[in-house]
C-alpha positions as CSV (number, residue, x, y, z in Angstrom):
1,X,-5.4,0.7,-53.1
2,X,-4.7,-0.3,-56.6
3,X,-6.4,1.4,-59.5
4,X,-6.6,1.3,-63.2
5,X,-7.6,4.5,-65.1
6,X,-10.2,3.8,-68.4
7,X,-11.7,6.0,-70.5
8,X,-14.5,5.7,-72.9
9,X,-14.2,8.9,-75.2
10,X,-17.3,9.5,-78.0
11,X,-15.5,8.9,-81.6
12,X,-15.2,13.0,-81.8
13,X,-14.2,13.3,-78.7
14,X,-11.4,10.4,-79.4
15,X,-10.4,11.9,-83.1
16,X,-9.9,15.9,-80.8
17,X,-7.8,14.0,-78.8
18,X,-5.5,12.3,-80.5
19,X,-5.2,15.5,-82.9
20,X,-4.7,17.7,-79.7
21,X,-3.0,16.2,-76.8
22,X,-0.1,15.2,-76.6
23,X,1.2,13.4,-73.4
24,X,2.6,9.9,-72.7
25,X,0.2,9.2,-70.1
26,X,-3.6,10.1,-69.4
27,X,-4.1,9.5,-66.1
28,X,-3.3,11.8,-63.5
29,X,-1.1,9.6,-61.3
30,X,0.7,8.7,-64.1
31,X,0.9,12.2,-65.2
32,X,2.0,13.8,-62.1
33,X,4.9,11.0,-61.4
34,X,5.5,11.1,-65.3
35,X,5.8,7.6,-65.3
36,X,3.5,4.8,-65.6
37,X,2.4,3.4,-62.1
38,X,-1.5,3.0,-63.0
39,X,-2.3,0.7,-65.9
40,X,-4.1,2.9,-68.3
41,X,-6.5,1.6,-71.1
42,X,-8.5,3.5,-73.9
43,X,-11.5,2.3,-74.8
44,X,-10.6,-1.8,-73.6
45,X,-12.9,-4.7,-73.6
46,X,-14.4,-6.1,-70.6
47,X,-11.6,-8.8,-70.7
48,X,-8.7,-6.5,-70.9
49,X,-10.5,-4.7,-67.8
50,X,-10.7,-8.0,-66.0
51,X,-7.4,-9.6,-66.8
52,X,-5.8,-6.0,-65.9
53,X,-7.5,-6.1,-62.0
54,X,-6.7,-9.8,-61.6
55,X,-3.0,-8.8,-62.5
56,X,-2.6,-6.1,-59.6
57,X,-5.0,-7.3,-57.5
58,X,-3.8,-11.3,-56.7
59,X,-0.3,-9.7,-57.0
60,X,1.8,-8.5,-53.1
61,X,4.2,-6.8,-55.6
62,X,1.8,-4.7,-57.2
63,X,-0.3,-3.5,-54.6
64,X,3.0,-2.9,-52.4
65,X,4.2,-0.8,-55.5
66,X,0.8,1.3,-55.8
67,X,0.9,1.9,-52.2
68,X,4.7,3.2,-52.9
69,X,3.1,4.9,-55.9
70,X,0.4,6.5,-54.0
71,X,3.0,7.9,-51.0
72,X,5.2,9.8,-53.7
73,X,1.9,11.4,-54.7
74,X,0.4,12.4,-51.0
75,X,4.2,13.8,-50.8
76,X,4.0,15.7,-54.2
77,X,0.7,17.3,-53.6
78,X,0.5,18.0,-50.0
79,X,-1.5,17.7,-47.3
80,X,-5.1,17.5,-47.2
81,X,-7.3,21.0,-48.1
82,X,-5.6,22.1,-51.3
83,X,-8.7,23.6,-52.4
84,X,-9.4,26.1,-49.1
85,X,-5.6,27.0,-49.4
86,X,-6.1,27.7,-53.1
87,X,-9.4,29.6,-52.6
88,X,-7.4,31.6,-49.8
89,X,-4.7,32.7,-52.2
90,X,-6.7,34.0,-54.4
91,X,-8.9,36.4,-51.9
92,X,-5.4,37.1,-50.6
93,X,-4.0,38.1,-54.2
94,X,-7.9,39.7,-54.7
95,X,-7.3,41.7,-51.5
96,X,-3.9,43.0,-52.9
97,X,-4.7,43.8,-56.6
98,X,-4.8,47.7,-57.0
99,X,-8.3,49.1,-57.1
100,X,-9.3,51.2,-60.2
């Protein structure tokens, strides 16, 4: 399914940012395929919002593309229970850690 990432940051929260982070995309698809494949918008208007989903949304070639978009990313992260494999590493590496 399409998407489009927005955020709505609190003017401190938006002045930390821009001071501290320094990345070419914020969201995470876009982040993880370090390219843009999910429109991204900082603090847009209702309009930009709207005329952003009525681009990818009455578009074939843009839902086709996010569904391309979305494969790469079930590829790149794996299959599904990430967290009980992660939470089972770290009992594992718990298990293994010298005791004092």
């Amino acid at each position: 399914m399409p998407q489009i990432v927005s955020y709505h940051l609190s003017p401190v929260s938006r002045v930390l940012a821009r001071a501290l982070v320094k990345l070419r995309h914020f969201g995470l698809p876009n982040i993880l395929l370090g390219e843009q494949v999910v429109p991204e918008f900082l603090e847009p208007t209702d309009v930009q919002l709207l005329d952003a989903a009525s681009r990818v949304l009455g578009n074939p070639d843009a839902i086709a593309e996010a569904r391309r978009a979305a494969e790469r990313l079930d590829v790149m992260l794996g299959p599904p229970g990430a967290v009980a494999r992660l939470a089972l590493e770290v009992i594992h590496a718990a298990d293994r850690r010298p005791r004092c």
